[in-house]
C-alpha positions as CSV (number, residue, x, y, z in Angstrom):
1,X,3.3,24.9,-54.3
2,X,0.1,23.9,-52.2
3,X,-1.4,26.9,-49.9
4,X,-2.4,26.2,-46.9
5,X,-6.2,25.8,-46.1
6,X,-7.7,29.1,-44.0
7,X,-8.0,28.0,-40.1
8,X,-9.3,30.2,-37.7
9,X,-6.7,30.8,-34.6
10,X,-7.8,28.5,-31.6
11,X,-8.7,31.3,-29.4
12,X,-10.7,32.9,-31.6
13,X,-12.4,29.7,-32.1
14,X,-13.0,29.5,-28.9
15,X,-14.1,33.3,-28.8
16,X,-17.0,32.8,-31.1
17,X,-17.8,29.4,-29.2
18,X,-18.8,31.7,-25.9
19,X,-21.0,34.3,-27.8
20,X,-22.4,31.6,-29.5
21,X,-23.0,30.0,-26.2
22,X,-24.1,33.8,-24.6
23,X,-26.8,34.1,-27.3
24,X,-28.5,31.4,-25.0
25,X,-27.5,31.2,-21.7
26,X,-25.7,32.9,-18.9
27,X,-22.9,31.4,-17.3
28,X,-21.3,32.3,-13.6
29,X,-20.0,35.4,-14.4
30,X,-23.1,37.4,-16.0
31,X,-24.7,39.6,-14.4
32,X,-27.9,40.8,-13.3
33,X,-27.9,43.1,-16.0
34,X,-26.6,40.7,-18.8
35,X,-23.5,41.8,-19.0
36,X,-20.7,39.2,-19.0
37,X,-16.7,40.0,-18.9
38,X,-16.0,37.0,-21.0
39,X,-18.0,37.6,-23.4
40,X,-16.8,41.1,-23.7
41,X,-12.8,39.7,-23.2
42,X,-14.4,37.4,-26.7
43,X,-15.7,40.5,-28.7
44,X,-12.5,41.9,-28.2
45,X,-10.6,39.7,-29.1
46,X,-12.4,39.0,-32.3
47,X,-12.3,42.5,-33.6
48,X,-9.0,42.7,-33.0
49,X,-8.3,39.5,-34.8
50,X,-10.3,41.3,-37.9
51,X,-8.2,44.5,-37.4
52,X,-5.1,42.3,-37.5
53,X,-6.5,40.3,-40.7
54,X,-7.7,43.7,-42.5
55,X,-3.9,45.1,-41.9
56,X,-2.2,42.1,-42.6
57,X,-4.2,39.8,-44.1
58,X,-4.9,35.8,-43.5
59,X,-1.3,34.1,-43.4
């Protein structure tokens, strides 16, 4: 029986790609203040891809 390697989901991926791009630069949608509804729509999403994992586990 051969497991399967551990991939990250796409979006999260893709989550951790803007912060990672965020720690840098602003895009369009920051604002004055630094703040930045996609970054915050990426932390989200990653925590609650760790909550998920914690509960559930990596499958």
């Amino acid at each position: 029986m051969s497991e399967h390697p551990r991939t990250v989901p796409f979006l999260i991926e893709l989550a951790w790609r803007c912060l990672d791009y965020h720690r840098h630069a602003r895009c369009g949608k920051c604002t004055a203040t630094g703040f930045c509804p996609a970054a915050e729509a990426a932390r989200t999403r990653i925590r609650a891809w760790r909550r998920y994992r914690s509960v559930f586990g990596w499958r």
